[in-house]
N, C-alpha and C positions, 0 to 999 in steps of 0.2 A: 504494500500500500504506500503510494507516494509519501513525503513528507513536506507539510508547505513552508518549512524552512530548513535552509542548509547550510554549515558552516563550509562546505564544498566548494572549490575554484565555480566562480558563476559564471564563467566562456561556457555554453551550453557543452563547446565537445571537450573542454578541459574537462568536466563536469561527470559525461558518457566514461572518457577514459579514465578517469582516477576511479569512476564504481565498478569499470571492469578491472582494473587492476589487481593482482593477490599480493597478498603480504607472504611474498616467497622469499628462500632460499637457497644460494645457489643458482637466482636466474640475474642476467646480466645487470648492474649496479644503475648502468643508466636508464636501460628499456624495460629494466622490471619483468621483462619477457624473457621466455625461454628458449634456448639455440634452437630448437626443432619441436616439431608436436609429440616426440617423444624422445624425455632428455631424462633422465635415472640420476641428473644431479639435482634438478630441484625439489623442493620441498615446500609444498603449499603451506603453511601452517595455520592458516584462519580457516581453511577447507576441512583439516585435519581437529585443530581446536572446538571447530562447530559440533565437527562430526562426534568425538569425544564426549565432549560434554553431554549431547542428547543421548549418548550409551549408557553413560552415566546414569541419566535421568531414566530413562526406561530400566535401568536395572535397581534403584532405588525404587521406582514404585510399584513397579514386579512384586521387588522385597517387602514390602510395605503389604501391600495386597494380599501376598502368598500368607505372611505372618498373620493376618485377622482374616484368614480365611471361615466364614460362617454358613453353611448349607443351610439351616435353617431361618436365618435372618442376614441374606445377603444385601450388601450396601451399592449404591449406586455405580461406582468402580468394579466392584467384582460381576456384577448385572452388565457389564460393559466388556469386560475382560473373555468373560464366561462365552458371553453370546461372540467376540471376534473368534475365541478360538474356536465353537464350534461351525462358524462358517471358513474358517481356514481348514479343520479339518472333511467338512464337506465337500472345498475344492480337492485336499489329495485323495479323498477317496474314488473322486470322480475320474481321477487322472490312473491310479494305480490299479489295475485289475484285481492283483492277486494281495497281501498284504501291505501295507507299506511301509518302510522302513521308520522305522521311531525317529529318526532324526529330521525328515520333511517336515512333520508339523511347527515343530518347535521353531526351525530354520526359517519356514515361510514365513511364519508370523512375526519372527526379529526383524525378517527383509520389509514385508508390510510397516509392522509401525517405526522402524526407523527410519526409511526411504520417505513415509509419510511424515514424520516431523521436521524430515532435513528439508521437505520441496514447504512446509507449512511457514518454514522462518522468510521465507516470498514473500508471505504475507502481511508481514510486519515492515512498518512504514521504511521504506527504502535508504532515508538517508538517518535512522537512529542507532542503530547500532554501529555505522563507520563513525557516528559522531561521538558516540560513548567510549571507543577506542579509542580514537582521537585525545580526546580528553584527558584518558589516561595516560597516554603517548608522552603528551606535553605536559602534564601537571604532576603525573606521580617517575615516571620512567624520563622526563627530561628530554623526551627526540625531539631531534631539528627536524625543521621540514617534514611534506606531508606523508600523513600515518596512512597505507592501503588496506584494507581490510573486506573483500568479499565477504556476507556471511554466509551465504547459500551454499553447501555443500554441492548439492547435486548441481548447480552451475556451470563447478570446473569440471572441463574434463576426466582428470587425475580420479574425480570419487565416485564416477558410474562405472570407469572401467574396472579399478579396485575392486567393485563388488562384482561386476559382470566375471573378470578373471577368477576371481575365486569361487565362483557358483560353475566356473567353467572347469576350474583344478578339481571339485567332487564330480562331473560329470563326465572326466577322463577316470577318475578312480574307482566311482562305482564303473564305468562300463570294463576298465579292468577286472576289476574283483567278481560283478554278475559273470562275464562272456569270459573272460580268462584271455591273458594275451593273443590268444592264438584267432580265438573267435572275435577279439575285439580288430585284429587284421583283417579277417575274411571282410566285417563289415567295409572295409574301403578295399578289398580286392574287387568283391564278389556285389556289389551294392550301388549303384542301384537296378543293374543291365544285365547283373549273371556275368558267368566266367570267361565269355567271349570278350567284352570289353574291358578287362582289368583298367587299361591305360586310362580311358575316360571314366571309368569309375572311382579310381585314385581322387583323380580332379574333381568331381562331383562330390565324393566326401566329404573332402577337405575344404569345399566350399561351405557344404552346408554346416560342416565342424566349426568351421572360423564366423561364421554365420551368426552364430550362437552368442558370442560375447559382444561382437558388433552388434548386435539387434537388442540387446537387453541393457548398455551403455551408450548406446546415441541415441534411440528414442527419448531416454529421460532425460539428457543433455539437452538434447533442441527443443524440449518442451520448455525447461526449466529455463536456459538462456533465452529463448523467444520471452518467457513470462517478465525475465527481470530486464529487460531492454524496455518492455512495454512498461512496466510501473517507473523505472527512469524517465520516459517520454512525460509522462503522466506530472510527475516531479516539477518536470520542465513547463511546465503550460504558466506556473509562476516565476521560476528562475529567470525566466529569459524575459519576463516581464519586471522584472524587480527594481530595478533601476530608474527606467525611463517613463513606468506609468504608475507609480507610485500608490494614486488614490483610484487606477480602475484594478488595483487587484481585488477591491470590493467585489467587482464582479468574479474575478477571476478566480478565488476561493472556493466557490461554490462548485463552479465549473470545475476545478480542479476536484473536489470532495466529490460531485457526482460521478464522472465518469471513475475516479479512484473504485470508487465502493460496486461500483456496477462489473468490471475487470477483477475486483476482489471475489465477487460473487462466482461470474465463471471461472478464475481462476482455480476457486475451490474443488471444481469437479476436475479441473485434469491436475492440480497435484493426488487426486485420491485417485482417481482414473491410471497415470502412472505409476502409484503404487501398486495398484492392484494387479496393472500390468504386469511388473517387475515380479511380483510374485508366482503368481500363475503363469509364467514363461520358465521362471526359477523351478517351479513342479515337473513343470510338462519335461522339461531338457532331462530331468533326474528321471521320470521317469519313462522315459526314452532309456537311460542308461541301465535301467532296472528292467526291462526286456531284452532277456535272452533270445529271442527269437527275430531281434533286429539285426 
């Protein structure tokens, strides 16, 4: 949700580029950016501290929850808890024919509500939290010049693939462990044409293999970076008016408050939308690997 004030460079595109900016490590001192779209030197750390923190938070009130657990007199949060896990495990039942492994429910449901509160911080007005860093930058930590700070996790690139890779590293390991090395082969000799076309079959695998981690990290990306470009735009309906028209931002408040809150509104449905996605593709790929007969 926009903010109608900002302590931010007020050049509209100084403005754009300092809220794309990460407070990274490791990427170039001047350009703040990094050598290539895949550099293993840097270190997002506002991408990583969001992400953190919300882990934190969900395992705290997990904790909280799990410890006043009452069947008979269950409280608003467990009434909330109760009913996500039995629709998360509705979707893996739907997915897994034969049993399912103990460890999809649990999994889907972390991917669900942390996915879902890292794309929720969108929704929080766009320039307050760079400014509560800020703040502390300069007043308690002493930094010169300006503080960068994305707070959106799912944003940067770095945190869909992160999850995407590692939903990818169990779906190489169960189809190990289901099909056994030998069977987990055949599926890229023999798959999808039969034993006539090995060579285009290789290639088709390995398509739809790599397939896997690109489709469940750049969906949530360009959802997520489309959302926060747009509540930035949103920002700007007054910044760019700050200056030179002083007493019509009377009008332009409103303006700004409306469409805010109206983008907020749709906004809502595709960060749940992409959660939900991420989850229920996180199912389907395991249990693809949990067929022996793939």
């Amino acid at each position: 949700m926009s903010a109608t004030e900002s302590s931010q460079p007020a050049n509209a595109v100084e403005y754009m580029q300092h809220h794309l900016t990460d407070w990274c490590v490791g990427c170039n001192p001047h350009t703040h950016q990094t050598s290539s779209i895949i550099d293993f030197h840097a270190f997002f750390v506002d991408s990583w501290l969001m992400a953190l923190l919300l882990a934190i938070l969900i395992g705290f009130v997990a904790w909280r929850i799990g410890k006043n657990l009452d069947p008979d007199h269950p409280t608003g949060m467990q009434n909330l808890l109760e009913t996500m896990v039995e629709f998360v495990n509705n979707q893996v039942r739907d997915v897994f024919t034969s049993r399912p492994n103990p460890l999809i429910g649990p999994l889907a449901l972390t991917i669900f509500v942390w996915v879902f509160l890292m794309n929720f911080i969108d929704l929080i007005p766009v320039d307050l939290i760079p400014t509560i860093v800020t703040w502390i930058g300069h007043h308690i930590f002493g930094v010169e010049g300006p503080v960068y700070f994305r707070a959106v996790p799912t944003a940067n690139l770095g945190a869909p693939f992160g999850m995407a890779l590692t939903v990818f590293a169990l779906v190489i390991f169960y189809n190990l462990k289901i099909k056994g090395p030998v069977g987990y082969l055949k599926m890229f000799l023999f798959h999808p044409f039969g034993p006539y076309l090995i060579p285009v079959n290789i290639v088709m695998t390995l398509i739809e293999e790599i397939a896997k981690p690109l489709s469940l990290a750049l969906r949530l990306f360009g959802n997520m970076f489309a959302g926060e470009l747009v509540f930035m735009l949103i920002a700007l309906l007054v910044l760019t008016h700050s200056e030179t028209l002083s007493w019509s931002l009377l009008g332009w408040y409103p303006l700004q408050m409306l469409v805010g809150l109206g983008w907020s509104i749709f906004h809502i449905l595709v960060i749940t939308l992409q959660s939900f996605i991420f989850m229920v593709l996180t199912i389907v790929y395991l249990g693809m690997a949990h067929n022996s007969d793939h």
